[in-house]
N, C-alpha and C positions, 0 to 999 in steps of 0.2 A: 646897814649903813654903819661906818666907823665913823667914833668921832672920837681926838683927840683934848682933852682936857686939862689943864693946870691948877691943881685944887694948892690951896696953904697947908702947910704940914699939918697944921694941927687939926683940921676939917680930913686931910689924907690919912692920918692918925688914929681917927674916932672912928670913921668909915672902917679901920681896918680890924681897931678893938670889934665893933658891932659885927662884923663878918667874921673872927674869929669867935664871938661867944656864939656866932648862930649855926658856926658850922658851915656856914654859905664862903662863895667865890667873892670875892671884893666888887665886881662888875654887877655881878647879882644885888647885893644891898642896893648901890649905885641906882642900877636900871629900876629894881622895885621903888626907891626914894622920888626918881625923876614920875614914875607913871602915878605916884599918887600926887604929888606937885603937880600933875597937868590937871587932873580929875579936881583937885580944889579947884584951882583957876577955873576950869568951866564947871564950879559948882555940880558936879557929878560924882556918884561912886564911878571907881574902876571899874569896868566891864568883867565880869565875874569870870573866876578861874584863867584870867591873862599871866597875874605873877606864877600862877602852878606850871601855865603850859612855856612861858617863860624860862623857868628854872628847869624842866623837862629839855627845852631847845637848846639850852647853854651846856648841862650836863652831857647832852647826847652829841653836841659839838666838840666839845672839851674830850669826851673820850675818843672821838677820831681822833682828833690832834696828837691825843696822847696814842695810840697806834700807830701813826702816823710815822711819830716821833719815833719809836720803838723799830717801829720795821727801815727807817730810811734811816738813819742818824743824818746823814750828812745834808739832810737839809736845811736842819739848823743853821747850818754853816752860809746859806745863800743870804744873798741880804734881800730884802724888803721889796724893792721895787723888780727883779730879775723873778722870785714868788709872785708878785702880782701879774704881772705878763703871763709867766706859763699858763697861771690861772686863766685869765682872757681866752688866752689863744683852747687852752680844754674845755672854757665853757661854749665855744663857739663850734669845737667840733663835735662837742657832745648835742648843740642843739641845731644842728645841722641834720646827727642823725635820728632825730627825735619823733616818732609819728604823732605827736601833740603839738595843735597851735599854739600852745600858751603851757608855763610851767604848772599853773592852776589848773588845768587839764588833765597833764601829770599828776600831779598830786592828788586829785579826784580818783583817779586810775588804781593811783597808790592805794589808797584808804576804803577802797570797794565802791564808791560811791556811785561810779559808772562803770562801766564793763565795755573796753574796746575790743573789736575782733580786727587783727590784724590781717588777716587772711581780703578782709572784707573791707579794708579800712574805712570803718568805720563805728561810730559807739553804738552800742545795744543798751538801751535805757529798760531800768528795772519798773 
């Protein structure tokens, strides 16, 4: 999910000292400040190892982008909403051709957690 935000400078300021002295992405400080704000509210810790896998899912998106970036240049170039579309229309035909109901499916697949035989369509449970 995107979401767009308007902070005051001087809140957009600290946020950007605090991620420069940590070495982190500015969205990073951000999204870890917001996930321990929730966790107070429902009087809870965070759920253990979210800001690691967090900071793992940003880092690992961040360097596609930057490949991305590298191999196409001129996508830069497209505006905002003409990128969102193409995206729609790829993520439709990628799950079009998908032999998983569900992207959690997939991603179980991914991580060894089940084993599909294609051949057979169907999972083989360990």
């Amino acid at each position: 999910m995107g979401l767009s935000i308007t902070l005051p400078s001087e809140v957009r300021e600290r946020i950007q000292d605090i991620a420069a002295q940590k070495g982190e992405r500015v969205e990073n400080v951000v999204i870890a400040a917001v996930i321990r704000y929730i966790a107070h509210e429902q009087h809870a810790e965070p759920p253990k190892g979210i800001s690691e896998a967090l900071g793992r899912s940003q880092r690992l998106y961040q360097g596609f982008k930057d490949r991305l970036r590298q191999r196409y240049p001129s996508l830069g170039d497209l505006p905002r909403e003409q990128i969102v579309a193409t995206m729609e229309r790829l993520s439709k035909k990628v799950a079009e051709g998908m032999a998983f109901a569900t992207w959690q499916e997939a991603e179980a697949f991914m991580r060894g957690e089940e084993c599909y035989d294609f051949a057979r369509q169907q999972y083989l449970h360990h």
